[in-house]
Phi, psi and omega in degrees: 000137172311145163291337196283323198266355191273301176322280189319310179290342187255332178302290168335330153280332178260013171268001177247150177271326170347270175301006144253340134338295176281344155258345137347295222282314190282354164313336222244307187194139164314154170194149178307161162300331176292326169296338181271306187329285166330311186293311161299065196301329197279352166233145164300176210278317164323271195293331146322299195305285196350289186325277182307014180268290188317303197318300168285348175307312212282355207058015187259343168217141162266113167293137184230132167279138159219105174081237161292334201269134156290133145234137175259141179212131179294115180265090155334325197306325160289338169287339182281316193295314138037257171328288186312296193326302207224316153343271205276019160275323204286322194260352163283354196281283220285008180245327168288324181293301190316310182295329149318295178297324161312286206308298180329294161317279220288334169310298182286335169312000000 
């Protein structure tokens, strides 16, 4: 799979608030799926799992079986490339225009 396409799945997973809940929730701690269910009242057990499908498509949660239980775990690490890509160049461009424009203000002051 394209880097392109890894983007596309993961963007695609963090665009529903569902699925950014539910990895809210798994930020905090792993937790079974009957735990997320419970934490979530407003979607059924179906649309978890769906959700937590996208999810793990995206690389953003690892499921681990113990016994009976799923336990979900948030994996970050794509949200870090996330990040490298496209967060923090955009936000070193846009913190050199504001310094520019101070420095610029303060020229004409």
């Amino acid at each position: 799979m394209s880097n392109e396409d890894e983007a596309d799945l993961i963007f695609k997973a963090l665009g529903h608030r569902a699925r950014r809940h539910i990895l809210d929730l798994l930020k905090v701690e792993p937790l079974t799926t009957g735990m997320l269910c419970a934490r979530i009242p407003a979607l059924d057990r179906c649309t978890v799992m769906q959700h937590l499908g996208v999810l793990e498509e995206a690389g953003l949660v690892v499921a681990e079986r113990r016994g009976r239980e799923r336990w979900n775990h948030l994996d970050a690490l794509p949200i870090h490339g996330v990040h490298e890509r496209w967060i923090g160049p955009y936000a070193a461009y846009a913190a050199g225009m504001l310094s520019r424009l101070k420095k610029a203000a303060e020229e004409d002051a």
